[in-house]
LUMTIZA-855687 format. One record per residue (C-alpha): x, y, z; residue number from 1. Coordinates in nm, 2 decimals. Layout:
# LUMTIZA-855687
+--------+--------+--------+-----+
:   east :  north :     up : num :
+--------+--------+--------+-----+
:      X :      Y :      Z : NUM :
...
+--------+--------+--------+-----+
This chain:
# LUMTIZA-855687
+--------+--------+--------+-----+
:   east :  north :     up : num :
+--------+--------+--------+-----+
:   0.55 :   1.74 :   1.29 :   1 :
:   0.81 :   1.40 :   1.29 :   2 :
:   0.77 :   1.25 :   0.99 :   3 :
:   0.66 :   0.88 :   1.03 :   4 :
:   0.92 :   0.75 :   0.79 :   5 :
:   1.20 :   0.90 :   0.63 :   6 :
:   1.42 :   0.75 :   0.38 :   7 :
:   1.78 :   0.86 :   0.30 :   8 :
:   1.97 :   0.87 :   0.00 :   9 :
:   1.83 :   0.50 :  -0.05 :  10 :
:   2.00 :   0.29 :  -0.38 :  11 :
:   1.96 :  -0.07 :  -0.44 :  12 :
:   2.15 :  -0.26 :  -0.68 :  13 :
:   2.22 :  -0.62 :  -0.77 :  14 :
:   2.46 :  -0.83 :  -0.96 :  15 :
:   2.34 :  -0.98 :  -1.26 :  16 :
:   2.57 :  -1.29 :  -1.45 :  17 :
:   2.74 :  -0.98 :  -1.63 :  18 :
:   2.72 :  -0.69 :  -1.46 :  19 :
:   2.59 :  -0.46 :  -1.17 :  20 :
:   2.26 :  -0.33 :  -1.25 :  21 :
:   2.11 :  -0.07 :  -1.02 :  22 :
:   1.74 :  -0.03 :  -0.97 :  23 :
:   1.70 :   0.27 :  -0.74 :  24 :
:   1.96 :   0.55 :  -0.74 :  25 :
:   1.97 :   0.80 :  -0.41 :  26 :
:   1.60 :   0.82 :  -0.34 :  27 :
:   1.51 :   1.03 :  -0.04 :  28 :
:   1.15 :   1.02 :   0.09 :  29 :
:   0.95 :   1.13 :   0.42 :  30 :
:   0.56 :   1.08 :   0.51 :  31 :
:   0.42 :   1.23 :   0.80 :  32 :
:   0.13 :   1.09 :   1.02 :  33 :
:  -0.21 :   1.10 :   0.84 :  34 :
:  -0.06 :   1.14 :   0.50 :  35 :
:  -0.16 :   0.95 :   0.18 :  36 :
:   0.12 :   0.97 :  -0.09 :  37 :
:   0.13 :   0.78 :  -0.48 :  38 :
:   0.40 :   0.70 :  -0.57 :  39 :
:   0.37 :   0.70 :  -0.99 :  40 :
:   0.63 :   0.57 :  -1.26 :  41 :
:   0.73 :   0.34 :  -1.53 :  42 :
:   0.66 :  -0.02 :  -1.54 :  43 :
:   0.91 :  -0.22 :  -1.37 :  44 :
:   1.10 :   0.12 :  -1.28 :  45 :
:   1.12 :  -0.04 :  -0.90 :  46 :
:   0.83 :   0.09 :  -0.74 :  47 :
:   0.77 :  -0.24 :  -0.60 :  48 :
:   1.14 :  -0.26 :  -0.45 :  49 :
:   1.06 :   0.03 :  -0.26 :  50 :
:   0.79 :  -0.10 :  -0.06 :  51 :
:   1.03 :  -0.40 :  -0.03 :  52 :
:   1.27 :  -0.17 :   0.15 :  53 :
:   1.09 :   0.00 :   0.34 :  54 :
:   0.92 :  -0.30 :   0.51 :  55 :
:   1.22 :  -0.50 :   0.52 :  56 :
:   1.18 :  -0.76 :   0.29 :  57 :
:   1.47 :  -0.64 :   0.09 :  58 :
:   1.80 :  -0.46 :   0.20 :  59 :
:   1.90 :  -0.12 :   0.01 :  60 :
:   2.26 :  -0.12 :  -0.09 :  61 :
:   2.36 :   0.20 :   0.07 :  62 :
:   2.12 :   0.44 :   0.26 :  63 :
:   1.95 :   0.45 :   0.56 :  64 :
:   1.60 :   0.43 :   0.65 :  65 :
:   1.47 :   0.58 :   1.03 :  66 :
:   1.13 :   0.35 :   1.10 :  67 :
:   1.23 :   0.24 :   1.42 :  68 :
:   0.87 :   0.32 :   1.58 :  69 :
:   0.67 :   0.27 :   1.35 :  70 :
:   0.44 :  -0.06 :   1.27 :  71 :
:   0.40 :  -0.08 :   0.89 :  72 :
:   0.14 :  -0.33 :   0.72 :  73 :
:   0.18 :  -0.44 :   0.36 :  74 :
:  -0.15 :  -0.52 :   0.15 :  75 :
:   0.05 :  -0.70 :  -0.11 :  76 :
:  -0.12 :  -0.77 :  -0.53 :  77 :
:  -0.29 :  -1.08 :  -0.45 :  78 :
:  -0.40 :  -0.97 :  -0.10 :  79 :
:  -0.23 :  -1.28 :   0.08 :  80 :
:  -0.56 :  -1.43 :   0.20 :  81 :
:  -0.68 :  -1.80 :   0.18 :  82 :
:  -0.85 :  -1.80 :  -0.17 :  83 :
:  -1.04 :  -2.15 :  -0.04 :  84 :
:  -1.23 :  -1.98 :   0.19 :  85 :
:  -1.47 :  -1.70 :   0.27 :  86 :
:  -1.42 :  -1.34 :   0.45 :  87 :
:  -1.48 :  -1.46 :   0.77 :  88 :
:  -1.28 :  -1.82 :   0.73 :  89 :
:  -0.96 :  -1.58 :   0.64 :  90 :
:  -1.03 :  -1.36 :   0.94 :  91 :
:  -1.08 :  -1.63 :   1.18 :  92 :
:  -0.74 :  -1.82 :   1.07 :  93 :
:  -0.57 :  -1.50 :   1.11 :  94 :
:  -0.79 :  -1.36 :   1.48 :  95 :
:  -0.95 :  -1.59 :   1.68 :  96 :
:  -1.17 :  -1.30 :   1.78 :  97 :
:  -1.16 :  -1.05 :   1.50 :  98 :
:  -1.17 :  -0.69 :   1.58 :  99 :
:  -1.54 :  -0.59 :   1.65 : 100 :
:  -1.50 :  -0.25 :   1.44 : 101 :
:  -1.45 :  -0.49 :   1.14 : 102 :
:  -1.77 :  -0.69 :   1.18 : 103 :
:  -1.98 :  -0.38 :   1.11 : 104 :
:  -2.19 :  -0.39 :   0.83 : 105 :
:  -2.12 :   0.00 :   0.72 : 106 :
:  -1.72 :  -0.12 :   0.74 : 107 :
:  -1.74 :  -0.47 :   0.60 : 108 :
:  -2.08 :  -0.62 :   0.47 : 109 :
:  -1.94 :  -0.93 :   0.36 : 110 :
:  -1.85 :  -1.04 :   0.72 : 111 :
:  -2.09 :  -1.31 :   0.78 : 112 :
:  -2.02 :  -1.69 :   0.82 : 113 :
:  -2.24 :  -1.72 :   0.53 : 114 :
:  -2.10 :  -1.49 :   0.27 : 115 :
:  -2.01 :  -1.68 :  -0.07 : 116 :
:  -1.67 :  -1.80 :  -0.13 : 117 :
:  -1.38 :  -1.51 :  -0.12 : 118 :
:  -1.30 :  -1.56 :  -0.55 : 119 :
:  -1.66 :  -1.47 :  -0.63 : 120 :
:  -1.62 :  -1.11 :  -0.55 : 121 :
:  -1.27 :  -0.93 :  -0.62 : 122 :
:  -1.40 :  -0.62 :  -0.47 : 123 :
:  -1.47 :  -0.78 :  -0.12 : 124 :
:  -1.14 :  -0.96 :  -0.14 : 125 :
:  -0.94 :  -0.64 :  -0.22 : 126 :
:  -1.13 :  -0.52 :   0.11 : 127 :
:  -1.09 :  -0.78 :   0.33 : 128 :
:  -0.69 :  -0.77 :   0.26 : 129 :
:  -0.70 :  -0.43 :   0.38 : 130 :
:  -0.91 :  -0.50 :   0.71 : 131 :
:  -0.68 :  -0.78 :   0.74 : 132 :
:  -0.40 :  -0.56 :   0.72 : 133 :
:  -0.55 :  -0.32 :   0.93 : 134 :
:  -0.65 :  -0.51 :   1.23 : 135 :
:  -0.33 :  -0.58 :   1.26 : 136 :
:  -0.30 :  -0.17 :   1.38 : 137 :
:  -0.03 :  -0.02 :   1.14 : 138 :
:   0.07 :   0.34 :   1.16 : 139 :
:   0.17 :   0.31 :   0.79 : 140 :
:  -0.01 :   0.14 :   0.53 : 141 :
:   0.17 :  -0.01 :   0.22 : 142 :
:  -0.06 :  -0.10 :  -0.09 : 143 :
:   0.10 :  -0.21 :  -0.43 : 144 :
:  -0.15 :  -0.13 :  -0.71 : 145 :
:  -0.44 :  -0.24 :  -0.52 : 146 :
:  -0.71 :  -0.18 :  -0.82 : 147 :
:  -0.55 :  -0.26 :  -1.12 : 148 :
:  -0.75 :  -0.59 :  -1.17 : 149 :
:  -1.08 :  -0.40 :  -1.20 : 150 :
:  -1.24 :  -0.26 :  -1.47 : 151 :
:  -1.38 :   0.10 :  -1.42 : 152 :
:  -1.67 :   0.13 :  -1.25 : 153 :
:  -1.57 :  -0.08 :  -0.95 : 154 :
:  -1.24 :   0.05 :  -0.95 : 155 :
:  -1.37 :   0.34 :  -0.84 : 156 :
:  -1.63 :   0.21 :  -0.62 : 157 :
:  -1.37 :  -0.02 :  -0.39 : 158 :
:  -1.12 :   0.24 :  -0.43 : 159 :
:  -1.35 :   0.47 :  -0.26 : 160 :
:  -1.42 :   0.23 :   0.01 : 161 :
:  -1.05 :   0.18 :   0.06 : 162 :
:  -0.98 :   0.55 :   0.10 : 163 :
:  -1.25 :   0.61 :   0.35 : 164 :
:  -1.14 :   0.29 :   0.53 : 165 :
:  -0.76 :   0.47 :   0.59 : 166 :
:  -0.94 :   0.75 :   0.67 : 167 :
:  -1.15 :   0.63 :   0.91 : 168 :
:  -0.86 :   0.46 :   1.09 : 169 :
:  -0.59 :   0.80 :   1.06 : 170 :
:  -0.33 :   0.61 :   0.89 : 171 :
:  -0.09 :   0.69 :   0.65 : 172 :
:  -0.04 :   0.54 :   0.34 : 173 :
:   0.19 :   0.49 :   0.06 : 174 :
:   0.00 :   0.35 :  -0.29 : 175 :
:   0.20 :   0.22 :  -0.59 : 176 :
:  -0.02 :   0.36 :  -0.85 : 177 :
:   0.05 :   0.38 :  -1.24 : 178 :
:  -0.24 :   0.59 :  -1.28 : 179 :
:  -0.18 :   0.98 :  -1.29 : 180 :
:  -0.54 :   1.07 :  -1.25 : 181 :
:  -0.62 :   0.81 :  -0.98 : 182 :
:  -0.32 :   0.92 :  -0.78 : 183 :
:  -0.42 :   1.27 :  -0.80 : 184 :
:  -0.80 :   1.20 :  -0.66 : 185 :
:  -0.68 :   0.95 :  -0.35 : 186 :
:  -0.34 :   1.13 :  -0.22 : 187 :
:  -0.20 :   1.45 :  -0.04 : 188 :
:   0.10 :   1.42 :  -0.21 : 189 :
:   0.24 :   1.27 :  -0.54 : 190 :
:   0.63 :   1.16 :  -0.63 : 191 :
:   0.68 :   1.05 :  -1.00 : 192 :
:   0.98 :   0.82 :  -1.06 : 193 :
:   1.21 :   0.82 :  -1.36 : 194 :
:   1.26 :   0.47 :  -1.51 : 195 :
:   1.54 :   0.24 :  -1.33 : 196 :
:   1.74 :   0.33 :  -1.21 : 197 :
:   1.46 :   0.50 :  -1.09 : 198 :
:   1.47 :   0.87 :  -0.87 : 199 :
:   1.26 :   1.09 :  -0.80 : 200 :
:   1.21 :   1.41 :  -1.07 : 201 :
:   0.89 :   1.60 :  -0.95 : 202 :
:   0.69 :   1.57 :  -0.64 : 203 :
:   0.37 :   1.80 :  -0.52 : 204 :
:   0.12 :   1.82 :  -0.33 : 205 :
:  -0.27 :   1.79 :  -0.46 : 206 :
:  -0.56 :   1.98 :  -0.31 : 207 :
:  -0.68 :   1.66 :  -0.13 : 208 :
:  -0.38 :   1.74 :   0.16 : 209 :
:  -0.50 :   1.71 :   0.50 : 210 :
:  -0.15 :   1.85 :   0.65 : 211 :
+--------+--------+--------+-----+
């Protein structure tokens, strides 16, 4: 099996006013269709930057990457929707005629012209950024700490609905996750990062892999 993505030797580094500092050092990474994978690290170790990289918002200083074929959606923190309006105000600025999968009440309950105002309910925000991501028909899903602003028990509930969502669809995804347990329950395979400059020094597989 191709894998989807494949990063080689990746390094980014910047200049600061007094001197180079470097952020991710020779980083090498594949993920293969239908794969979930956490990536796990420090704080501010440049988990982030990698997502950056590997949807092209950011430039990696020497490396390659090999994504030619492949349409990759990124669910950023704050989900990038329209916090003035409702679920189906964001989808209808975004899709004039919004997928009809998404309008189904088992996949997204709070699509309905009369659902209450989008800040009211973090859980069906943190949703509707993923079906807004995904109705945009990625092969490869990108997701930076998507539940860290909930507390416990509706962490796991939207998390759950989040996982079954990229299920549903066969995608693959990459999470940034600072939670070892968490990225153990959701993934097929987990790569822990050193702090920055940041590499990778263990990766495995869990006995959620689909593969």
């Amino acid at each position: 099996m191709k894998p989807i993505l494949k990063l080689n030797n990746i390094s980014f580094s910047y200049m600061s006013a007094s001197e180079q500092i470097t952020i991710i050092d020779s980083l090498s990474l594949e993920v293969f269709p239908g794969e979930i994978i956490s990536i796990i690290g420090p704080e501010k170790c440049g988990k982030s930057t990698i997502l950056s990289i590997i949807c092209g918002l950011t430039n990696p200083t020497c490396g390659y990457i090999n994504c030619s074929k492949t349409h990759i959606g990124y669910m950023v923190q704050n989900g990038d929707l329209f916090q003035w309006h409702n679920i189906y105000r964001n989808f209808s600025k975004y899709y004039n005629n919004p997928p009809a999968l998404y309008k189904q009440p088992e996949i997204n309950p709070s699509f309905s012209e009369k659902c209450s105002n989008i800040n009211s309910c973090k859980c069906c925000e943190k949703k509707a950024a993923l079906i807004k991501v995904l109705a945009s028909e990625p092969d490869l899903l990108l997701l930076d700490e998507p539940f860290t602003s909930f507390n416990i028990e509706a962490r796991s509930a939207i998390r759950t609905d989040i996982i079954n969502l990229i299920h549903l669809e066969h995608k693959s995804a990459i999470f940034i996750s600072a939670n070892i347990d968490e990225a153990l329950s959701i993934s097929d395979r987990v790569i822990i990062l050193s702090k920055m400059p940041c590499r990778i020094i263990k990766e495995f597989r869990t006995d959620n892999n689909l593969l």
